[in-house]
N, C-alpha and C positions, 0 to 999 in steps of 0.2 A: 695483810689480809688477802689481797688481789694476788699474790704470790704463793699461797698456799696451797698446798696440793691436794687436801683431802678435805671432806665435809666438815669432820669433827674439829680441821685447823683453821678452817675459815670463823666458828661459829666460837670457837674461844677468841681468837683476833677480833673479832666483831665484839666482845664484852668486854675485850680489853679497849677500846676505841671509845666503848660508851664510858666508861669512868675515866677516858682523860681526862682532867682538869683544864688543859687546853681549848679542846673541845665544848665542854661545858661551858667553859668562861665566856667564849664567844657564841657560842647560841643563847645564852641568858639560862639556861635549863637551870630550875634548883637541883639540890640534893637527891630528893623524894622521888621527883617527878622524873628525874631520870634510873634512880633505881627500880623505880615501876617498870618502866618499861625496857629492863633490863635484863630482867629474867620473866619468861613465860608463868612461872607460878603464881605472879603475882595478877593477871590479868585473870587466868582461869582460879583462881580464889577468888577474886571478886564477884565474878560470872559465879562462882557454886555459893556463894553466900545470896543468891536471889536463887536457888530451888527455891520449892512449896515446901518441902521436908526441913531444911536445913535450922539444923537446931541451935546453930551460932557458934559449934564449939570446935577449935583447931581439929581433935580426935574425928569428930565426923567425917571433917574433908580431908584427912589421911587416909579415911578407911575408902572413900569413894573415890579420890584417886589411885589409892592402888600406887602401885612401884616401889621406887625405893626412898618416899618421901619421909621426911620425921614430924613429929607433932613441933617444933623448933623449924623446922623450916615455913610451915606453915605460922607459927607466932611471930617467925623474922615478916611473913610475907602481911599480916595483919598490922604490925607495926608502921608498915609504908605505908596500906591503906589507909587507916588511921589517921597519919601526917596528913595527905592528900584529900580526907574529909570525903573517901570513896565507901570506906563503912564508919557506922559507931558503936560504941561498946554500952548494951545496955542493960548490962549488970557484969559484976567481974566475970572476968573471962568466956563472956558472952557478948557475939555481935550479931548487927544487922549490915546488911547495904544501905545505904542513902540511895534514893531515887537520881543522882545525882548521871545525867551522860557523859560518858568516856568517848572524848576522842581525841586521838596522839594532833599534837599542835602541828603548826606545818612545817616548821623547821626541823621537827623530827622524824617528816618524811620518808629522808631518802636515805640519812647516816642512821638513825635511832634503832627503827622501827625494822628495818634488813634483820639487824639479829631475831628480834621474834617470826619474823618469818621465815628462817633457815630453820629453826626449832619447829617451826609448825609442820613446814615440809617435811623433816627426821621422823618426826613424830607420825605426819600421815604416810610413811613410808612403812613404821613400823607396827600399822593399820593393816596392811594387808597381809600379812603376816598373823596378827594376835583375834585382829578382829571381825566376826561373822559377818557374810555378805549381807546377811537380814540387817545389819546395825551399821551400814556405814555405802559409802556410794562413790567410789574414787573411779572415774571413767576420763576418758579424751577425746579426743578430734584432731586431724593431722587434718590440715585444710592449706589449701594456697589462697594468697590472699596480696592484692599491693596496698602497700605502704598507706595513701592517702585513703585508705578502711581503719586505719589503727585509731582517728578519733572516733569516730561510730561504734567502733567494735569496745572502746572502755568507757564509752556513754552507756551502749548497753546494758552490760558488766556491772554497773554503777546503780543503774535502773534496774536490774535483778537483786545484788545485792539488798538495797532498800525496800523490795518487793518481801524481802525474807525476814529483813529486819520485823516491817512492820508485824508479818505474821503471824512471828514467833511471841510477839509481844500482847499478843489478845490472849496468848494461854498461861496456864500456871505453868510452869517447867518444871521438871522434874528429873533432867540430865543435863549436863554442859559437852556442847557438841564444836567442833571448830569446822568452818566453812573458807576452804581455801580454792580460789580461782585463780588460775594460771593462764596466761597469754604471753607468749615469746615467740623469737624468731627461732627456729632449728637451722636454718638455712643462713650464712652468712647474707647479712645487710648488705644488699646493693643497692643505694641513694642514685643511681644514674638517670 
């Protein structure tokens, strides 16, 4: 994966890494839990099974994601949820979300979780491109900055996130939106 040349070879090495069985074995991850978090679909299915609209049924969240999703990709992606007790099925072919909080464990910090964020970057890349500046907000900051500011600066970060969290959670929703914050160095890491 670190040898790859292009985005697209990174983010399939990166899904091939997560269904080691090596890897798995020693992290303890099950099955489920790591096919959740393997492909972005299954995380933003989850997330569209809490709209106010959302009527429970794979066809819906085809038609509202849009691309080139199948109503079977979206049944593969219910079945993990499912396993994982993230929705339940309350009546055939019909779900809801469980109230239940998602958040990636910590061991699937740094190896798991890279892949859904390459996917979210592609994806907010090909944002600016499809999607109207009225519906989405992708902006930057080139800043200098040393080193002993990077705990402050992802306490922050951590502190806004949560700030949006709760927000969002006093309304009914009625879109699923992905919120990606970026901090890195441009400039080669000098530790001197």
């Amino acid at each position: 994966m670190n040898q790859a040349e292009s985005f697209e070879d990174k983010l399939e090495f990166s899904k091939k890494l997560l269904s080691s069985k090596l890897v798995s074995e020693k992290k303890h991850i099950t099955p489920e839990l790591l096919s959740y978090y393997s492909s972005w679909l299954n995380i933003v299915v989850r997330e569209t099974c809490l709209l106010e609209d959302f009527n429970g049924k794979a066809d819906w969240i085809v038609d509202r994601l849009g691309g080139h999703l199948t109503k079977k990709d979206v049944e593969t992606s219910f079945n993990t949820l499912l396993k994982l007790n993230l929705i339940e099925k309350i009546e055939p072919q019909v779900y809801k979300a469980t109230d239940k909080d998602v958040r990636a464990p910590n061991e699937l910090r740094s190896d798991f979780i890279r892949a859904f964020h390459l996917e979210m970057i592609l994806k907010a890349s090909q944002s600016l491109m499809e999607v109207s500046t009225s519906l989405r907000d992708i902006t930057s900051v080139t800043i200098p900055i040393t080193l002993d500011m990077i705990p402050d600066l992802k306490k922050r970060i951590e502190e806004f996130r949560s700030s949006i969290i709760e927000a969002v959670q006093k309304n009914n929703a009625s879109e699923v939106y992905q919120l990606n914050i970026q901090l890195f160095p441009i400039t080669k890491v000098n530790k001197n």
